[in-house]
C-alpha positions in Angstrom: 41.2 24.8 -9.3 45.1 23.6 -9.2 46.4 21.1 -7.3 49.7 20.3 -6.3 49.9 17.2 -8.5 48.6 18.8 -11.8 51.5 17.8 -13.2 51.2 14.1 -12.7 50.0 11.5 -16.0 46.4 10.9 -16.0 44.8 8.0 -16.8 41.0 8.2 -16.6 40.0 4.0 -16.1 37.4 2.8 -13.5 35.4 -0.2 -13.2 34.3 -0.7 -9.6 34.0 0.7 -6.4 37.0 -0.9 -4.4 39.8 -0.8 -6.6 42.9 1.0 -5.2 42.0 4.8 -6.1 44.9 6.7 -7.8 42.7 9.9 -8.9 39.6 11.1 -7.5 37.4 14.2 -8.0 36.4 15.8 -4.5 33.6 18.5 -4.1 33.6 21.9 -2.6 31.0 23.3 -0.8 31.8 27.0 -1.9 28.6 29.4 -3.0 26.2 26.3 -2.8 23.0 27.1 -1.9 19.3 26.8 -0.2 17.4 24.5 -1.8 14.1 25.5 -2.7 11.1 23.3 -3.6 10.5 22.1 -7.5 8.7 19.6 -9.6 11.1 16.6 -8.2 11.7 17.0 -4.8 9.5 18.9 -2.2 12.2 20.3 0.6 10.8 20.5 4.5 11.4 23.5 6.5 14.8 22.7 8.2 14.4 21.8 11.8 16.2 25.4 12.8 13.9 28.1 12.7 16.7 30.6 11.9 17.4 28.8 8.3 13.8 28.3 7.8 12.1 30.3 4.8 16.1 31.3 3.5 17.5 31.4 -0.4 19.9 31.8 -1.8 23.4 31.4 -0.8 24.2 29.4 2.6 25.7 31.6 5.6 29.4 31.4 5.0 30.2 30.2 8.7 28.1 26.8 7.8 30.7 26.7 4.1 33.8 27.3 6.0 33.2 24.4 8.3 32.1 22.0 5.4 35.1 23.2 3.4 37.9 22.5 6.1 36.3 19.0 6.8 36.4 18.4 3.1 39.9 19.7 2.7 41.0 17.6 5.7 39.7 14.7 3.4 41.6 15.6 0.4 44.9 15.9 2.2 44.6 12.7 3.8 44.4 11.5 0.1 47.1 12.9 -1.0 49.5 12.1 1.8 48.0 8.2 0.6 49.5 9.4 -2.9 45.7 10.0 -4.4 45.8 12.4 -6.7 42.9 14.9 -5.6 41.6 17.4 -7.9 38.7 19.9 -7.4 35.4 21.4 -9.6 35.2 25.3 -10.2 31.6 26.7 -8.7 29.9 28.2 -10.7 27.6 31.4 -9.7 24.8 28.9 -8.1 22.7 31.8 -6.5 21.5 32.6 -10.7 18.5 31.6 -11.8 18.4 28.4 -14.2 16.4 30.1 -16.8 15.5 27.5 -19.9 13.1 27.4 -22.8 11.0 25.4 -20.8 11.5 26.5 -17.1 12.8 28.8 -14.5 14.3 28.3 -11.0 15.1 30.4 -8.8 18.9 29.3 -7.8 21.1 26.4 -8.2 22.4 23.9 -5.1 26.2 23.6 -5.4 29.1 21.2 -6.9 30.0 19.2 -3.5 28.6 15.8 -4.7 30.5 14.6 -7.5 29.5 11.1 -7.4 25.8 12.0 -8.4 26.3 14.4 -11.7 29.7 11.8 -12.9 29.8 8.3 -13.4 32.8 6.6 -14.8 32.6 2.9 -16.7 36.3 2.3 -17.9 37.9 4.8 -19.6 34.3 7.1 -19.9 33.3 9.4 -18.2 29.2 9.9 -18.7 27.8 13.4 -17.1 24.4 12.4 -16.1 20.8 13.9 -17.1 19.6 15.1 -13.6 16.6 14.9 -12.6 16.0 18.3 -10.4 15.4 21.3 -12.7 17.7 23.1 -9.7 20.9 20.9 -11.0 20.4 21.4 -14.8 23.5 23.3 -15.3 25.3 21.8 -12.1 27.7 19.5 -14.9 29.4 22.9 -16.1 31.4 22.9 -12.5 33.1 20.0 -13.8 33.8 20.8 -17.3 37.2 22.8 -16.5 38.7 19.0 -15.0 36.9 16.9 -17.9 38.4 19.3 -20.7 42.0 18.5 -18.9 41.7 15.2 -18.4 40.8 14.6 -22.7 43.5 16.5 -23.4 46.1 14.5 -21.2 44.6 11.0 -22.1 43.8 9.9 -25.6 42.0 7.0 -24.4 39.4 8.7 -22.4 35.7 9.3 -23.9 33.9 12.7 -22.4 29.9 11.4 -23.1 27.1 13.3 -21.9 23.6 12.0 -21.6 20.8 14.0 -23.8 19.9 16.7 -21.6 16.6 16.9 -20.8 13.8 19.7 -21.1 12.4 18.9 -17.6 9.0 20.6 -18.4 5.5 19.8 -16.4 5.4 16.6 -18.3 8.6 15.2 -16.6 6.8 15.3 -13.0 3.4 14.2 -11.4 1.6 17.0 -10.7 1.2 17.1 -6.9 2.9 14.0 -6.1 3.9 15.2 -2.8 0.4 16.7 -1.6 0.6 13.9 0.8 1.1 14.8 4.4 4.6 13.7 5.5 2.9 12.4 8.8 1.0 10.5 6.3 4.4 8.1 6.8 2.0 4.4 5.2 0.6 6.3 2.3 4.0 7.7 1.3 5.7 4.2 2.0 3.1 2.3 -0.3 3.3 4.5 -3.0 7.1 4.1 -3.7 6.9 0.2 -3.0 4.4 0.4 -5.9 6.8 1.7 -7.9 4.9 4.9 -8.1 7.5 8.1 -8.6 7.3 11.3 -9.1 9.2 11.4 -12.4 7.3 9.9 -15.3 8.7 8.0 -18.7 8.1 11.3 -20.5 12.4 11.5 -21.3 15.0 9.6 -20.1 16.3 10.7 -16.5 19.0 9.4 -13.9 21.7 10.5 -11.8 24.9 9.3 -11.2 24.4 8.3 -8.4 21.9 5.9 -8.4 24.9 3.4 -10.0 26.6 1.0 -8.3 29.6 -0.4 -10.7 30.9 -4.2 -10.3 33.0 -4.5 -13.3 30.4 -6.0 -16.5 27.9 -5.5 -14.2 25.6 -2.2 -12.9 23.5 -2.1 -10.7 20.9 1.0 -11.5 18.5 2.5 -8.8 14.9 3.1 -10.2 13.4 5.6 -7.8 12.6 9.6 -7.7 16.1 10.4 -10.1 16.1 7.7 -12.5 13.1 6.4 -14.5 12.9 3.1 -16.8 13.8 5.2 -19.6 16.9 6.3 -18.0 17.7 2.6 -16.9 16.8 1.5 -21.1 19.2 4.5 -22.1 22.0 3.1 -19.9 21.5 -0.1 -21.2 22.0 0.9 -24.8 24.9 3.2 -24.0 27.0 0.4 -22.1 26.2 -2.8 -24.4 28.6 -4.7 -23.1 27.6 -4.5 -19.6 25.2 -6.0 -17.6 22.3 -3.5 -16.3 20.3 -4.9 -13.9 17.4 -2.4 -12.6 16.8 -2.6 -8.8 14.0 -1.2 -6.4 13.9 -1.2 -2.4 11.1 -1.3 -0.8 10.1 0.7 2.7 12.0 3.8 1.5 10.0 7.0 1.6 12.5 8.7 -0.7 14.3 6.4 -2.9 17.1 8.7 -4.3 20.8 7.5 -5.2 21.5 3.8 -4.3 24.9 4.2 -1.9 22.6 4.3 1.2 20.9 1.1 0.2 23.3 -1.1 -1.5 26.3 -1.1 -1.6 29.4 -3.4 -2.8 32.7 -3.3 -0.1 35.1 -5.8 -2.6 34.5 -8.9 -4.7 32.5 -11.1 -3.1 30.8 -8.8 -0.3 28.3 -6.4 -0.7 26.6 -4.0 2.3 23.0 -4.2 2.2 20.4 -1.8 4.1 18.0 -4.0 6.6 15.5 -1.3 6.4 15.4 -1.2 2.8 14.7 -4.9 1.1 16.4 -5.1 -2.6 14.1 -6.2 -5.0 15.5 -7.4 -8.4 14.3 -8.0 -11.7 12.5 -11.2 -12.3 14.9 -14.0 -12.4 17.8 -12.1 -11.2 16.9 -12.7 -7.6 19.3 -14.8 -6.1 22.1 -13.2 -8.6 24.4 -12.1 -5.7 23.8 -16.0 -3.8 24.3 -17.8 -7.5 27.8 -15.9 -7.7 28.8 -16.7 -4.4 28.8 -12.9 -2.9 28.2 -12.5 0.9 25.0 -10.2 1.6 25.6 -8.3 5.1 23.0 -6.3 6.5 24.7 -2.9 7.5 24.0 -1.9 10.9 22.3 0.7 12.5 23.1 4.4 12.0 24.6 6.2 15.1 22.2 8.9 14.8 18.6 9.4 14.9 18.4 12.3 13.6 20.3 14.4 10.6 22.8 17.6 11.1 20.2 20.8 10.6 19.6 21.4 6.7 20.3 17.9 6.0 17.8 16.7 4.3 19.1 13.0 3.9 18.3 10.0 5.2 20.5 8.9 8.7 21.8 6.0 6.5 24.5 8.3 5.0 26.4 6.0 7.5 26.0 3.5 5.0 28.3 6.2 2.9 32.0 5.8 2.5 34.8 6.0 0.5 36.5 2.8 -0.2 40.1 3.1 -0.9 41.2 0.1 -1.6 39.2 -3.4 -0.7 41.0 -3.4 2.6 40.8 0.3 3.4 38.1 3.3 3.8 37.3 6.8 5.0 34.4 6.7 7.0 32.9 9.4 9.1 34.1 9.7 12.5 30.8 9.7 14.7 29.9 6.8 12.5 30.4 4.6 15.0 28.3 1.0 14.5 29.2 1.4 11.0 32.6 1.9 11.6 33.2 -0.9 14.2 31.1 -3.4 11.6 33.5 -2.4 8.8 36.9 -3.1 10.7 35.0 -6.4 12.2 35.0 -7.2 7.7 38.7 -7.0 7.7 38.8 -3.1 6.9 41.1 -0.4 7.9 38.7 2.2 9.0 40.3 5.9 8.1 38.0 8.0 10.5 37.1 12.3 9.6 34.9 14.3 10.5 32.3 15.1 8.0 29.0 16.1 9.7 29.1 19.4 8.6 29.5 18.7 4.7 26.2 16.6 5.0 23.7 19.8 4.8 25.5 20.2 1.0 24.7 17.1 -0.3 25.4 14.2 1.4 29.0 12.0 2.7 32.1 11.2 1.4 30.9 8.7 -1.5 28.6 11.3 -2.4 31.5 13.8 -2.5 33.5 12.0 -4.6 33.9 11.3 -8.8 36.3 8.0 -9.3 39.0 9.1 -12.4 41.2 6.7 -11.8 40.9 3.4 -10.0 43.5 0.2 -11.1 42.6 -2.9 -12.2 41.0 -4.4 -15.2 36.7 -4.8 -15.9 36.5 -8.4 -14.3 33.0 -10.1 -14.6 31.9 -10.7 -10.9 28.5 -12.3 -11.5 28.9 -14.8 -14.6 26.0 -16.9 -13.4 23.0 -14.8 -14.4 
């Protein structure tokens, strides 16, 4: 997809999550689709009833709204002199067809941030976890292609792609009840998954990047072999695994942790961090400020949203004094300028249903500013 700054140098370089942004990939919401139930994830009927039982491509009236509250997002950016660029959907409503499997559709290429993850001058497409998002990585491709071309310093990796067979999953790991709210609790805080060690799996997504330092989600889309691979592929980083207990669905870590700028670092009260052994009290031994985020405005998600009400926790940091922040965000937003931040408010409601807010939306390229180490007492 061209954008009116195609012409500009880039530079593919990011280290954290809060340094000024200069190039950003932002999702579209064009021919994504219903979700439908697999090995990894086990979707509810949506609280409409006219949505309920659907595949296959979602209505166009519910794509148009995402899209203009997307594209009101990008040209915010750009008038802030980000350079915005944009994937090219592929046909989701095909069947992923494998050796080993078959699906009957695809979801869609609005969130970025959980298929890309850039350390430096990398960019590392993930594994996924979801047999549904196997080929979601090709939306990308077209930008990834440009961007080695243009800069002889960046490195295109992609993580072995997995076979997702039977031996991935659990097998019925979500026959329990969803009103069956302790049993589903106590099996995630004992570390019990759906995915097994059988191959190495993680998203994007569940990374959080402080310079030498990640921070690695193991949940539902990332397994300890995924955290070991990570480890071995960024040697000179620090890869600190991290669990959170309470959370009936632990998937991607920007709802749970989440670092604002050097120093502070937004924490989910309903969601305790656990660390490795040892590592603790690594953010208290570096000096870094834990703040408990506070409560989501809503209490219940847009209809065939099927993510948590902490998306508030989910923002776009522009710079470490600025963000974009949903507008009906409210307690989030009012906490965030009460931390010294310039709160850029949009709507973005409607762009929930395709997979989740605006750090979910988004792929760093280019942020300045060197890898610092932010936590030398380990």
């Amino acid at each position: 997809m061209t954008t009116p700054d195609a012409d500009r140098q880039i530079t593919v370089s990011s280290w954290n999550e809060w340094d000024p942004l200069r190039h950003v990939i932002l999702g579209v919401a064009d021919g994504a689709c219903f979700p439908v139930s697999e090995p990894a994830i086990a979707y509810d009927p949506p609280d409409d009833p006219a949505y309920a039982g659907k595949r296959g491509r979602l209505p166009q009236e519910l794509v148009d709204r995402a899209n203009e509250e997307l594209d009101n997002v990008a040209a915010i950016l750009r008038r802030r002199g980000v350079r915005v660029d944009r994937p090219t959907p592929i046909d989701f409503a095909r069947p992923v067809v494998t050796p080993d499997f078959e699906h009957p559709s695809m979801l869609g290429c609005m969130p970025a941030r959980d298929v890309l993850l850039t350390v430096g001058s990398e960019v590392l497409e993930a594994t996924m976890s979801y047999r549904s998002r196997w080929f979601e990585y090709l939306a990308y491709r077209p930008l990834l292609q440009r961007y080695f071309e243009a800069d002889p310093r960046m490195r295109h990796s992609a993580a072995p792609r997995p076979r997702l067979t039977a031996a991935s999953y659990k097998p019925d790991y979500f026959a329990t009840s969803i009103a069956d709210f302790d049993k589903i609790i106590s099996k995630a805080d004992a570390l019990d998954f759906v995915t097994t060690e059988e191959e190495p799996l993680f998203d994007a997504a569940d990374v959080a990047r402080c310079g030498r330092d990640l921070f690695v989600q193991h949940g539902f889309t990332t397994n300890l072999k995924g955290v070991d691979w990570l480890r071995r592929h960024f040697p000179d980083h620090r890869v600190h695994k991290v669990n959170f207990r309470n959370d009936p669905d632990p998937v991607h870590i920007d709802c749970s942790l989440v670092p604002l700028r050097p120093g502070l670092v937004l924490a989910n009260p309903s969601r305790p961090i656990v660390m490795e052994p040892g590592k603790e009290k690594l953010f208290e031994r570096n000096g870094w400020e834990v703040v408990m985020a506070a409560k989501p405005a809503h209490d219940r998600q847009m209809p065939l949203c099927y993510y948590s009400v902490w998306l508030s926790m989910n923002f776009l940091i522009l710079d470490p004094k600025t963000v974009i922040a949903e507008e009906t965000e409210v307690h989030q937003n009012e906490q965030l300028s009460r931390l010294g931040f310039e709160v850029i408010t949009v709507p973005f409601r409607h762009v929930y249903a395709f997979g989740g807010s605006l750090h979910c939306a988004t792929a760093d390229v280019h942020r300045e500013g060197p890898c610092v180490d932010y936590f030398p007492r380990q």
